[in-house]
N, CA, C and O atoms as a MOPAC input file, in Angstrom:
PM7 MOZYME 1SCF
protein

 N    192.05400 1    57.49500 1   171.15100 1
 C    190.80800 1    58.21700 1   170.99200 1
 C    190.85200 1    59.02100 1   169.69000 1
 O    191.92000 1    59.54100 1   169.36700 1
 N    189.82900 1    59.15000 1   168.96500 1
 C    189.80600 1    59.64100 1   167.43400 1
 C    189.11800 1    60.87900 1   167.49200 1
 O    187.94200 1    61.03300 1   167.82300 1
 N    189.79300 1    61.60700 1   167.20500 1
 C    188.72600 1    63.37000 1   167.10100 1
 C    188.58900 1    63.28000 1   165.49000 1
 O    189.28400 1    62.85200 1   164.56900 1
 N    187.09400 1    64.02400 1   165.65800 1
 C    186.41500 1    64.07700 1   164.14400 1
 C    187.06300 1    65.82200 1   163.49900 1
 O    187.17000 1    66.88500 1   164.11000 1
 N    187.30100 1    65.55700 1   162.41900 1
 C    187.76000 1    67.12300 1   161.83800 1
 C    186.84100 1    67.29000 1   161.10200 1
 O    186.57300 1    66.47300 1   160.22000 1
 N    185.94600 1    68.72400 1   161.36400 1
 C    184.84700 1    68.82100 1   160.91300 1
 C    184.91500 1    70.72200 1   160.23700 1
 O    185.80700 1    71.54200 1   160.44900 1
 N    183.91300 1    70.86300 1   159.60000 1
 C    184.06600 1    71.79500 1   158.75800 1
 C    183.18100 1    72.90100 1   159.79800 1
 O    182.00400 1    72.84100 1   160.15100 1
 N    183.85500 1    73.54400 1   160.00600 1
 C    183.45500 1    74.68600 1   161.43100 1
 C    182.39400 1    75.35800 1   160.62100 1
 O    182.39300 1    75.45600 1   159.39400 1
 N    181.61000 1    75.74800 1   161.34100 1
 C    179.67300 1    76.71100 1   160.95800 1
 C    180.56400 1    77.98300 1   160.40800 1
 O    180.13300 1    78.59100 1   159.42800 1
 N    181.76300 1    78.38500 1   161.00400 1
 C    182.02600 1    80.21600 1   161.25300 1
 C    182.51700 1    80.93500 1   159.69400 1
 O    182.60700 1    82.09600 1   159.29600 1
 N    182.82400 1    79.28200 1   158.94100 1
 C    183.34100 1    79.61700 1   157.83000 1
 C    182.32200 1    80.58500 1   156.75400 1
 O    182.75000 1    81.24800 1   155.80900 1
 N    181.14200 1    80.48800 1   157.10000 1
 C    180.12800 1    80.66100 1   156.08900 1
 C    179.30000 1    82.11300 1   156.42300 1
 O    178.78700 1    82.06200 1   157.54100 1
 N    179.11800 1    83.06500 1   155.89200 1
 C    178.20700 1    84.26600 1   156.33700 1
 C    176.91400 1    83.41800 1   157.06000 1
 O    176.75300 1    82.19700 1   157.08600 1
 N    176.28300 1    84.19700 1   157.48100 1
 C    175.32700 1    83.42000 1   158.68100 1
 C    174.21900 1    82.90100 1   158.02100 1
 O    173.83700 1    81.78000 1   158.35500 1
 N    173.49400 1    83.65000 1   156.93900 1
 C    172.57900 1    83.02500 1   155.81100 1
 C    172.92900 1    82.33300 1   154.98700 1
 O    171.90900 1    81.95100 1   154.41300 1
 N    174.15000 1    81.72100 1   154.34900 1
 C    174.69300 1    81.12900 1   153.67900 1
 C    174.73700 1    79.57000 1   154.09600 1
 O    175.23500 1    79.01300 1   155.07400 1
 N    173.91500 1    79.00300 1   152.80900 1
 C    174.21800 1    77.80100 1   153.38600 1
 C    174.47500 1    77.07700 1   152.06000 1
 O    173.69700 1    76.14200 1   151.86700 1
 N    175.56000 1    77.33300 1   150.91900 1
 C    175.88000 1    75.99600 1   150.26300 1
 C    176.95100 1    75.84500 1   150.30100 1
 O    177.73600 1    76.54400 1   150.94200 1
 N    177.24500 1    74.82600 1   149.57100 1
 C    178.69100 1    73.54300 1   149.96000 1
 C    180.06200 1    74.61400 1   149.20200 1
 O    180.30200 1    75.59700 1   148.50100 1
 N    180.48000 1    73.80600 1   149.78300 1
 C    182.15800 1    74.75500 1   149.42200 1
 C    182.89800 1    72.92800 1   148.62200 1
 O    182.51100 1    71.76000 1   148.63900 1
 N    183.77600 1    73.48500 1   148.18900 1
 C    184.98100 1    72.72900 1   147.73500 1
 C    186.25000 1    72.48400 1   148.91100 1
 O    186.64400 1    73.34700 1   149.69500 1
 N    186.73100 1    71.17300 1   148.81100 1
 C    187.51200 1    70.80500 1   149.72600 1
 C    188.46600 1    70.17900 1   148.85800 1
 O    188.17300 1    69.46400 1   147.90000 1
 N    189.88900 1    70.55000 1   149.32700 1
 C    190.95400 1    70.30100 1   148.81600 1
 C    191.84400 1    69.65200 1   150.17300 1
 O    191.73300 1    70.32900 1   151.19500 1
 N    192.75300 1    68.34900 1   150.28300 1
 C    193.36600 1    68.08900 1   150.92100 1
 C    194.93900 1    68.41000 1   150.52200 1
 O    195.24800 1    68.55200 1   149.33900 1
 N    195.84100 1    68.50600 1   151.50700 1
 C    196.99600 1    69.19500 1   151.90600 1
 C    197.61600 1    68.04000 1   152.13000 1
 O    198.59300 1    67.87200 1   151.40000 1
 N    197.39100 1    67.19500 1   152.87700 1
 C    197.97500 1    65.61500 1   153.14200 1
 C    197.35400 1    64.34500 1   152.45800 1
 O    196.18800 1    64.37800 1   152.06300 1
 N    198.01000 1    63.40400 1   152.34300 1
 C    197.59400 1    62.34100 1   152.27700 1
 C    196.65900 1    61.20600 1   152.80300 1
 O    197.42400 1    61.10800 1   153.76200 1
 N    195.79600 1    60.34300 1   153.03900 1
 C    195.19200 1    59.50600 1   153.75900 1
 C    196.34500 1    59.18100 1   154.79600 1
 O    197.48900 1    59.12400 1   154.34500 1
 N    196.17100 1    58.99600 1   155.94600 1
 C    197.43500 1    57.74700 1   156.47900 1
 C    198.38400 1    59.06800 1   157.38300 1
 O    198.74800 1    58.88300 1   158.54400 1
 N    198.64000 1    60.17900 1   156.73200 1
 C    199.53600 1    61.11200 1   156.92300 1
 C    199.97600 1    61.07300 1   158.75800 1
 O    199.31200 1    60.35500 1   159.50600 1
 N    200.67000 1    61.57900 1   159.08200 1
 C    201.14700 1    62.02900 1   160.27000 1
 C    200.63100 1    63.89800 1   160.30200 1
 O    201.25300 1    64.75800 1   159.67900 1
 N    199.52300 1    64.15200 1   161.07700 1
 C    199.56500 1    65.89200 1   161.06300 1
 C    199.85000 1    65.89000 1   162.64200 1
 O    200.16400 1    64.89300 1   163.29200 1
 N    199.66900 1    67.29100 1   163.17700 1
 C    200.15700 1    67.71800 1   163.91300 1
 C    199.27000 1    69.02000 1   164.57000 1
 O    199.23100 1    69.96500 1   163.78200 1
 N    198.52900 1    69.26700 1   165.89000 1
 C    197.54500 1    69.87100 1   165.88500 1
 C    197.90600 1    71.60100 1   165.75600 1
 O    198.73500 1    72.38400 1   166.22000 1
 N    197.00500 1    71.62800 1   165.04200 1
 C    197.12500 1    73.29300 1   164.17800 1
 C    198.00800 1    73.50500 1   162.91700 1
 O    198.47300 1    74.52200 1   162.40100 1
 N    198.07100 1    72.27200 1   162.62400 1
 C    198.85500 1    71.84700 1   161.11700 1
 C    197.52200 1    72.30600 1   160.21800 1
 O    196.38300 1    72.10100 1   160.63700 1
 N    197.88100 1    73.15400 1   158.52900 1
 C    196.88300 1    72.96700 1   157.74000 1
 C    196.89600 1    71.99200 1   157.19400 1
 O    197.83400 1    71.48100 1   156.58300 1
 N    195.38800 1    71.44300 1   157.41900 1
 C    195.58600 1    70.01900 1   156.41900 1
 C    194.68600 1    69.91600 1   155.11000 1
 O    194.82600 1    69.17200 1   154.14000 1
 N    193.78800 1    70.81600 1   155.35400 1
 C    192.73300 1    71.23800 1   153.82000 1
 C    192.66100 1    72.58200 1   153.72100 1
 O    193.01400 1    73.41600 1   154.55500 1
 N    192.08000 1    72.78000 1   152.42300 1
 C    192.25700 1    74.02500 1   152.05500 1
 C    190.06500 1    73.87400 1   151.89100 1
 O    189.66500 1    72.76600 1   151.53400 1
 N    189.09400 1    74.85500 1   152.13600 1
 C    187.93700 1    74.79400 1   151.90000 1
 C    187.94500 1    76.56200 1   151.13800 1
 O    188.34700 1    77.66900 1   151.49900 1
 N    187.23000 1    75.96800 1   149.89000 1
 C    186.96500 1    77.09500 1   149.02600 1
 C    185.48900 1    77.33400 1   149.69900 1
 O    184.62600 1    76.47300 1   149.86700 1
 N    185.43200 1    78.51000 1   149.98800 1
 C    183.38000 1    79.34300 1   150.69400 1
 C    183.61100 1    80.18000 1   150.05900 1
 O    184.58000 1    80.89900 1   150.30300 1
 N    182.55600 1    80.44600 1   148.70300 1
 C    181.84300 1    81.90700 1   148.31700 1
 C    183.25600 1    82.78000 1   147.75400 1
 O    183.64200 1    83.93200 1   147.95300 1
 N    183.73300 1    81.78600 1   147.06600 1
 C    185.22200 1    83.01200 1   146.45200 1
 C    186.33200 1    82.55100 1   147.44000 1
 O    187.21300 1    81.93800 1   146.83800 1
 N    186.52000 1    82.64700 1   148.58200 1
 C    187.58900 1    82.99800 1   149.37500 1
 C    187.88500 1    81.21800 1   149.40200 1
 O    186.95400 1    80.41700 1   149.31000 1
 N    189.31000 1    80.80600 1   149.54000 1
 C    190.24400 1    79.90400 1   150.11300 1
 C    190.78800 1    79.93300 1   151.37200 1
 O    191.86200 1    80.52000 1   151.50500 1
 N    190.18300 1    79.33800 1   152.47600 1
 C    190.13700 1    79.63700 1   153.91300 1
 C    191.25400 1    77.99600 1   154.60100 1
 O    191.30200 1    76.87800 1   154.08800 1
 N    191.82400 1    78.39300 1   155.59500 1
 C    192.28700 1    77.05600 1   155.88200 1
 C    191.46900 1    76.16900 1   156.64400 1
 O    190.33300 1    76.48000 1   157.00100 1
 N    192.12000 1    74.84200 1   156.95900 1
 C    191.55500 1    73.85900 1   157.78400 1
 C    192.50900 1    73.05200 1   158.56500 1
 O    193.12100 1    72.19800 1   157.92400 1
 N    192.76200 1    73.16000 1   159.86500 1
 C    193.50400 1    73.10800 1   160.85600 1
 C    193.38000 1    71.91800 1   161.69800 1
 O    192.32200 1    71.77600 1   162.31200 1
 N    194.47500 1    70.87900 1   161.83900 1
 C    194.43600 1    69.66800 1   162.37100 1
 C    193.89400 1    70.40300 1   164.16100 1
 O    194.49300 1    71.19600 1   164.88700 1
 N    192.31500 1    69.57700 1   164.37900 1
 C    192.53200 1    69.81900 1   165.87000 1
 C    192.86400 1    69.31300 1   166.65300 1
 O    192.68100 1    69.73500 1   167.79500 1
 N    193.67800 1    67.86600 1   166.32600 1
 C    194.93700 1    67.15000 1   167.37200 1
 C    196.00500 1    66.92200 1   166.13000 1
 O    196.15600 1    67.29200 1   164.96500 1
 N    196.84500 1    65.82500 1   167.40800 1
 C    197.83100 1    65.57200 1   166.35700 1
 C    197.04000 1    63.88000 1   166.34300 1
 O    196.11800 1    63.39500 1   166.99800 1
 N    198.13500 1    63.22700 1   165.01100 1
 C    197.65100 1    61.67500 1   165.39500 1
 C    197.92300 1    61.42800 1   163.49300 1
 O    198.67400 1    62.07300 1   162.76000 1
 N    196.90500 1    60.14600 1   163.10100 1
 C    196.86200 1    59.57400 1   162.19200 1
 C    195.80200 1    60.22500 1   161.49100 1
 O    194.69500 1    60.20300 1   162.03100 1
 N    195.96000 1    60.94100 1   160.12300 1
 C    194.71000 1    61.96700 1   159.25900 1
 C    194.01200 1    60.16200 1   158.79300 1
 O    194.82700 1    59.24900 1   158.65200 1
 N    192.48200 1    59.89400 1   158.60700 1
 C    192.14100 1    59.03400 1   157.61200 1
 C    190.81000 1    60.41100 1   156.90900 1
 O    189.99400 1    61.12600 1   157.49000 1
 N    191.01400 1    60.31500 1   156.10600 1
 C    189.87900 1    61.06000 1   155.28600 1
 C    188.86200 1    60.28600 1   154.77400 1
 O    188.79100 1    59.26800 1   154.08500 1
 N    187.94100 1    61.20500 1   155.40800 1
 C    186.22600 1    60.59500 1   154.64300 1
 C    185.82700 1    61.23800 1   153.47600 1
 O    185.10700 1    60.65700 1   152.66400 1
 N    186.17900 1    62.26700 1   153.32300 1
 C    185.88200 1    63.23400 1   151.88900 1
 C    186.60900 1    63.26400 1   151.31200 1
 O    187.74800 1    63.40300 1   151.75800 1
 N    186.30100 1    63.12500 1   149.71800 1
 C    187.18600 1    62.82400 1   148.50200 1
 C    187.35700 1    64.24000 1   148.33300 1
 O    186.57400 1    65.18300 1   148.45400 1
 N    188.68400 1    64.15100 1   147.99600 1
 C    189.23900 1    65.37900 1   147.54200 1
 C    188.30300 1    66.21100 1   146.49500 1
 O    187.78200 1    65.50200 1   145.63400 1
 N    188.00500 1    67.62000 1   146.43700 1
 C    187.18900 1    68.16900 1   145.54800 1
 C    186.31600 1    68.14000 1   145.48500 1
 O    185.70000 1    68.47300 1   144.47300 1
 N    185.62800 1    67.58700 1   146.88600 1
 C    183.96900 1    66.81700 1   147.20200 1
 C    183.58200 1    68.08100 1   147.92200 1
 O    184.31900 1    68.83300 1   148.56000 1
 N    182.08900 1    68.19000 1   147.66800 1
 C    181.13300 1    69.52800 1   148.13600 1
 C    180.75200 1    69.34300 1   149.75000 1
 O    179.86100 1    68.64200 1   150.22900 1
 N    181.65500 1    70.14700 1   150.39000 1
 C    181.00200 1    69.37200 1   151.84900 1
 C    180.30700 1    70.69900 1   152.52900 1
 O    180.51300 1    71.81300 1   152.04700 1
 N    179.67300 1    70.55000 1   153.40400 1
 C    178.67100 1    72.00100 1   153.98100 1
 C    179.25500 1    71.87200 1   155.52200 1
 O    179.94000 1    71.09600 1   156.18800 1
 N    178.48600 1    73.23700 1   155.67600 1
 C    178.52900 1    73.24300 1   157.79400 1
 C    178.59300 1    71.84200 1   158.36200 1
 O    177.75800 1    71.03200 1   157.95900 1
 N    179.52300 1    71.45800 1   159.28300 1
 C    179.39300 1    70.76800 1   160.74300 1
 C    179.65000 1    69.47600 1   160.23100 1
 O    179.65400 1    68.51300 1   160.99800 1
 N    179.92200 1    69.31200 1   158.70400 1
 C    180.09700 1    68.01200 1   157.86800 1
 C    182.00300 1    67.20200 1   158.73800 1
 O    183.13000 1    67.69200 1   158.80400 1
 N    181.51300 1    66.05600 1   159.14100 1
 C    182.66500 1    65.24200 1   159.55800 1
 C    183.71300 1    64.91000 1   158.29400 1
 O    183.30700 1    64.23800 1   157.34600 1
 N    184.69900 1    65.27700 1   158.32300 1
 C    185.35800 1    65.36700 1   156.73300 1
 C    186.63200 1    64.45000 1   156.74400 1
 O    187.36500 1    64.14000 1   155.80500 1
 N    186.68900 1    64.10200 1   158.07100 1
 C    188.11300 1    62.98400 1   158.18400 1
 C    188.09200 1    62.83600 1   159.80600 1
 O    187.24200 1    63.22400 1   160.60700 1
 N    189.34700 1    62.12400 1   160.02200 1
 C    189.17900 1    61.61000 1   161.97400 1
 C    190.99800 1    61.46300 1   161.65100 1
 O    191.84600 1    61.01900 1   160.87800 1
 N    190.73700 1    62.30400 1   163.05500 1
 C    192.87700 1    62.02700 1   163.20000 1
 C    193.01300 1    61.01900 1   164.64300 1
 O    193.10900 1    61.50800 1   165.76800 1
 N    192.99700 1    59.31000 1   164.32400 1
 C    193.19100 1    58.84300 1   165.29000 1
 C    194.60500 1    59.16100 1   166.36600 1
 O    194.71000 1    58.56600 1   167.43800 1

């Protein structure tokens, strides 16, 4: 079963709505581990983490350095 790793709403002040920068920590393919950091998301100045929510196989849908917003599906850890 594949859980989607998605870019949580909480990151963003509540009126705020543009894209942040996404930086990956692992590789495509990787082995993570749940509550592993696996991206780093730049919001509004601050560098906040991004936390495997299982363990399994990372495949990434977002290119590294790509503008992704709220609730955006950003990879799947089969």
């Amino acid at each position: 079963m594949a859980t989607d790793v998605t870019i949580p709403d909480d990151l963003w002040e509540e009126d705020s709505e543009t894209g942040s920068s996404l930086m990956w920590l692992h590789d495509d393919g990787a082995w993570v581990t749940q509550g592993q950091v696996i991206a780093e998301v730049l919001v509004e100045k601050v560098t906040l983490e991004l936390e495997a929510p299982a363990s399994g196989t990372l495949r990434i849908h977002a290119q590294p350095e790509s503008v992704v917003n709220r609730g955006d599906v950003v990879a799947v850890i089969e």
